[in-house]
C-alpha positions in Angstrom: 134.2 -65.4 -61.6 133.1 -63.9 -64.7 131.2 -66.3 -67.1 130.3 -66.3 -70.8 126.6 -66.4 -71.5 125.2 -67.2 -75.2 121.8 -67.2 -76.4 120.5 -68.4 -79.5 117.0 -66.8 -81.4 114.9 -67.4 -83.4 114.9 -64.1 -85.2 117.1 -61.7 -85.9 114.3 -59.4 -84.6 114.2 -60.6 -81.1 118.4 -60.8 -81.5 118.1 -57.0 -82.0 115.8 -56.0 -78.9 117.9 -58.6 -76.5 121.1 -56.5 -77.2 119.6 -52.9 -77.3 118.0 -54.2 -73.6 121.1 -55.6 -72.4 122.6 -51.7 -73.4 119.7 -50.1 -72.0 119.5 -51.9 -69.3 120.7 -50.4 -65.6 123.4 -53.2 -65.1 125.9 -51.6 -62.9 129.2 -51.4 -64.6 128.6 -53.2 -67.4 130.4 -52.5 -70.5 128.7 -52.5 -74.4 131.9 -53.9 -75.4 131.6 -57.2 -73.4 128.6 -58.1 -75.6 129.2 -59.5 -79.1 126.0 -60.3 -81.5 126.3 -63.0 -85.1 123.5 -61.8 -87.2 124.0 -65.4 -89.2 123.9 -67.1 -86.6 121.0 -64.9 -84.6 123.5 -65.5 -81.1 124.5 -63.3 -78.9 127.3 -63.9 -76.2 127.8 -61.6 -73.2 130.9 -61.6 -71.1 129.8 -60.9 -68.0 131.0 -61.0 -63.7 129.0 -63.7 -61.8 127.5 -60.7 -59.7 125.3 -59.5 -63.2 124.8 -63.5 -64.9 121.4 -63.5 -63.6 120.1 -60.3 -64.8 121.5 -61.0 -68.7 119.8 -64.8 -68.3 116.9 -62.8 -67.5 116.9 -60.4 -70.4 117.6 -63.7 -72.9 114.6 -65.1 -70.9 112.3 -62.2 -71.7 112.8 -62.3 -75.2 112.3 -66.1 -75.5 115.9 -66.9 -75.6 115.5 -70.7 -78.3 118.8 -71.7 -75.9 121.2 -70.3 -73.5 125.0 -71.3 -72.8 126.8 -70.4 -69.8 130.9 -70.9 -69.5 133.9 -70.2 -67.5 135.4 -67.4 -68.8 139.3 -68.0 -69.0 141.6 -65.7 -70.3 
């Protein structure tokens, strides 16, 4: 099932470096245009399949994520 993940930062710095490691990153078959960053609001949301959740919770995690949202995904 694929789910939507937001986080929420404290800076736009650590806003930044969460998205350019969710692009680096080695996710298998993960596309740059399933992620969508608010500078105002310092969020990013990730639409991503259940199979990779748990490696963009752990990137939010790593760069001290203030809160993280995770939803169904229904199109």
């Amino acid at each position: 099932m694929t789910k939507i993940l937001t986080a929420k930062f404290a800076s736009e710095d650590t806003l930044k470096n969460a998205e350019a490691d969710i692009l680096n990153s080695q996710i298998s078959g993960f596309p740059n245009e399933k992620i969508f960053v608010d500078k105002d609001k310092k969020e990013i949301k990730v639409i991503a399949s259940s199979g990779i959740v748990s490696e963009i919770r752990e990137i939010f995690k790593a760069h001290g994520a203030d809160s993280v949202t995770e939803t169904d995904w229904k199109e």
